[in-house]
C-alpha positions, 0 to 999 in steps of 0.5 A: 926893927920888927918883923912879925911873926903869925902864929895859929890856925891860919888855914881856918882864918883862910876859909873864914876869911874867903867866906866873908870876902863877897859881902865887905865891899860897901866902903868902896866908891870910886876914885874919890881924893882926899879932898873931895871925901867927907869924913866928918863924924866918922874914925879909922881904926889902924892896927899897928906895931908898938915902938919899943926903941921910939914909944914917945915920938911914935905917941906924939906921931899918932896925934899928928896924922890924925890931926893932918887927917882930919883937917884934909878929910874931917875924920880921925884916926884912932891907932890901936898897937899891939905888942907881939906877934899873938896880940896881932894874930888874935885881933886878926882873928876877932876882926874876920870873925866877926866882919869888923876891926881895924880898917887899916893893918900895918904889917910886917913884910913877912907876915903879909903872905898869912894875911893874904892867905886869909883872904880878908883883905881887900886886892888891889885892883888898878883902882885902888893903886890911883888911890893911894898915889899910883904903883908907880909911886913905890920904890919898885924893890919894896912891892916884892912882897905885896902879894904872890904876883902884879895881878894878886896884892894886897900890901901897900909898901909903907916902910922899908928896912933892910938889914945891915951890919954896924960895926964900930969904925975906931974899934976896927982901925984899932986893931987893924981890920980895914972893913968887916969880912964878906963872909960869916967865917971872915966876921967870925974871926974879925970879931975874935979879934975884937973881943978883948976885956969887956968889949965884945966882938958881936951884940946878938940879942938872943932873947928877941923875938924876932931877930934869930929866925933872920940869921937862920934864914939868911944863912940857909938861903945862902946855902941853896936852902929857902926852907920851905917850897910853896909850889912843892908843899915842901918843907926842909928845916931838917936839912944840914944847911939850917943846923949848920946856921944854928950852930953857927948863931949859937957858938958866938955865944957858946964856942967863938965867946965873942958876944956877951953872956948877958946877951942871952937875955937880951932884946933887940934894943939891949944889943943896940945899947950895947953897941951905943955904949961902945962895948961891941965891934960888930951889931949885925941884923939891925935897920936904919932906924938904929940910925936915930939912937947911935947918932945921940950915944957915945959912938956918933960918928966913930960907926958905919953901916955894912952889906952883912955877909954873904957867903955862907958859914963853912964857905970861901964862895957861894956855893952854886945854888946858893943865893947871895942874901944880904937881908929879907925884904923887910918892912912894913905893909898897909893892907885894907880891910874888906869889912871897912866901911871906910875903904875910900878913907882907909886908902886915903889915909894911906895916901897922905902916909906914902905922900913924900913929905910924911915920909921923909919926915917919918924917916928923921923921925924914927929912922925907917926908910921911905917906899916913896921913891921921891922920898928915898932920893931926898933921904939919899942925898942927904945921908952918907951912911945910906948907902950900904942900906941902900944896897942891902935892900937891893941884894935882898931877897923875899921870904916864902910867899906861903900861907904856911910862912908864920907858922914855919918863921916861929918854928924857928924862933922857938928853936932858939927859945927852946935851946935857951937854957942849955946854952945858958948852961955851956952849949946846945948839943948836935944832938938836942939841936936835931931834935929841936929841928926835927920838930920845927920841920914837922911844923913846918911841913903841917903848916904846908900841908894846910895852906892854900 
């Protein structure tokens, strides 16, 4: 339910990085399958995201790929995790450095556009994609943020996860509402409608590391505004359509008082525990892997999935040059190593984890959805709740495909970390909020100034 953020001087790890892409090809040998690849006595490092909702079964799913690996292959997999969006930075860094790290990255989708940046990771040639199954393999949405263009990519789509909107279908009948609004205004009066005792309207986590900056960037997209301009070297978080999304996020909490007070503290998994726990109408900017823990809490089958809106605050219709933004493209990405000297074992290894059964078994198992196409009918046909996450996945659109993105994303994560403590105390002021924006405009711009 993550989507990583870069931090740091990516613009060096770019120089380092190209300095060391002609001399980490050795792994490389041709077309090689699975089965005909001798592994024995060799291990791949995979760096990989910590599951903070499913750190038991992601556990008992390192053991099983690596056992599955080493029967096809004779290796073993080694999975290191990290935590935050630092831990991740700085192993890359270590790693293109010193020329040696984890063969295999899984990375967010948003943080994809910093790696290739770095130019550390291997392009994929026609090649490489016979490698892990072919291009044609991928549900096509999930390779829009691969790299810049067909002929530049380095990720390889490993899980999807479009963000929707859940909300809590007795509670909506119970006061009338037929189905959540299309517009953040409409969702806004729907959840005051909805908060009433200790139930609240909206479950936001606040605290989290990476949900805030979402909210921002679908509601600026929704006005005409992508916040920053990779082919213009322009960056416009100062402009009125990003304040106006702020104070939109924060007066849920601040003005509407349709959110919890506690949210202000809260992880992601908080918020989802609150909606679990039936205290909340609406839990917006959550993927399918809720799926797993609703379905055992006390709302199964009472809760349903929804396009979250799309007509921006302050709005009736989309404006113009407004894009209709249901979600990010939003998963995860396997880029490979230069400095591997296991390609061919890195790139099957990826193989085996695209390959239809292990996903599908992935998906029941933690609730992203698969970016292999035979996989994602076999979850279709078998999940009536799919649908609206379907269809987010279809109205979603790609964040900047910019070097300059990690630094210009937690710009707007610290926005809302730095406006904490006056929210706690009662409200974020028009003033302080400028300010706070001025700044993240500033990095933001910096980090334009610096990417390739």
């Amino acid at each position: 339910m993550r989507s990583r953020i870069a931090i740091g001087a990516v613009a060096g790890l770019a120089a380092i990085g190209l300095a060391l892409s002609g001399c980490s090809s050795s792994g490389s040998s041709g077309g090689a399958t699975s089965g005909d690849l001798d592994g024995k006595g060799k291990t791949l490092d995979v760096m990989i995201a910590a599951n903070g909702l499913y750190p038991t079964e992601q556990q008992q799913w390192f053991k099983d790929v690596s056992a599955q690996f080493q029967k096809q292959t004779g290796a073993t997999v080694k999975f290191e995790t990290f935590a935050s969006a630092n831990d991740e930075l700085t192993k890359i860094q270590t790693s293109v450095l010193s020329g040696q790290g984890p063969d295999i990255y899984d990375l967010g989708t948003t943080f994809t556009p910093t790696a290739y940046s770095t130019g550390a990771f291997v392009k994929l040639t026609d090649a490489d994609w016979d490698k892990v199954g072919g291009r044609d393999r991928f549900v096509p949405a999930t390779l829009g943020i691969s790299g810049p263009d067909e002929k530049n990519e380095v990720g390889i789509p490993f899980l999807s996860r479009p963000f929707v909107l859940a909300y809590n279908k007795e509670l909506l009948a119970a006061a009338g509402i037929d189905k959540p609004a299309d517009t953040w205004d409409g969702l806004t009066d729907q959840a005051k409608k909805l908060t009433t005792g200790d139930v609240h309207g909206m479950a936001v986590a606040y605290a989290d590391s990476f949900d805030p900056w979402k909210f921002v960037w679908a509601m600026s997209m929704q006005q005409g505004n992508p916040l920053i301009d990779a082919k213009t070297k322009k960056a416009t978080i100062d402009d009125d359509s990003v304040k106006k999304a702020y104070e939109t996020y924060f007066g849920w909490l601040s003005d509407d008082k349709v959110v919890d007070p506690a949210a202000i503290g809260w992880k992601n998994p908080q918020a989802v525990a609150a909606f679990a726990s039936g205290k909340a109408a609406f839990l917006p900017m959550v993927s399918s892997s809720s799926q797993v823990s609703l379905d055992k809490s006390a709302v199964a089958g009472k809760y349903g999935y929804a396009v979250m809106p799309t007509i921006p605050p302050g709005a009736t219709k989309l404006p113009s040059d407004g894009k209709a933004a249901a979600s990010i493209i939003s998963g995860d990405n396997m880029v490979v190593a230069k400095y591997s000297k296991n390609q061919d074992l890195a790139f099957a290894l990826v193989k085996m984890l695209t390959s239809t059964e292990n996903q599908v078994k992935y998906t029941k198992t933690f609730g992203d959805l698969p970016t292999n196409a035979e996989a994602a009918k076999q979850i279709e046909q078998d999940n009536e709740l799919i649908a609206p996450i379907l269809d987010a996945g279809k109205k979603s659109f790609g964040t900047p495909f910019s070097g300059a993105w990690g630094d210009t994303q937690l710009a707007l994560v610290n926005v809302v970390v730095q406006s904490i403590p006056a929210l706690s105390s009662g409200s974020v002021s028009s003033s302080d909020l400028e300010a706070k924006l001025k700044t993240a405009q500033a990095t933001a711009q910096g980090a334009l100034n610096k990417a390739k």
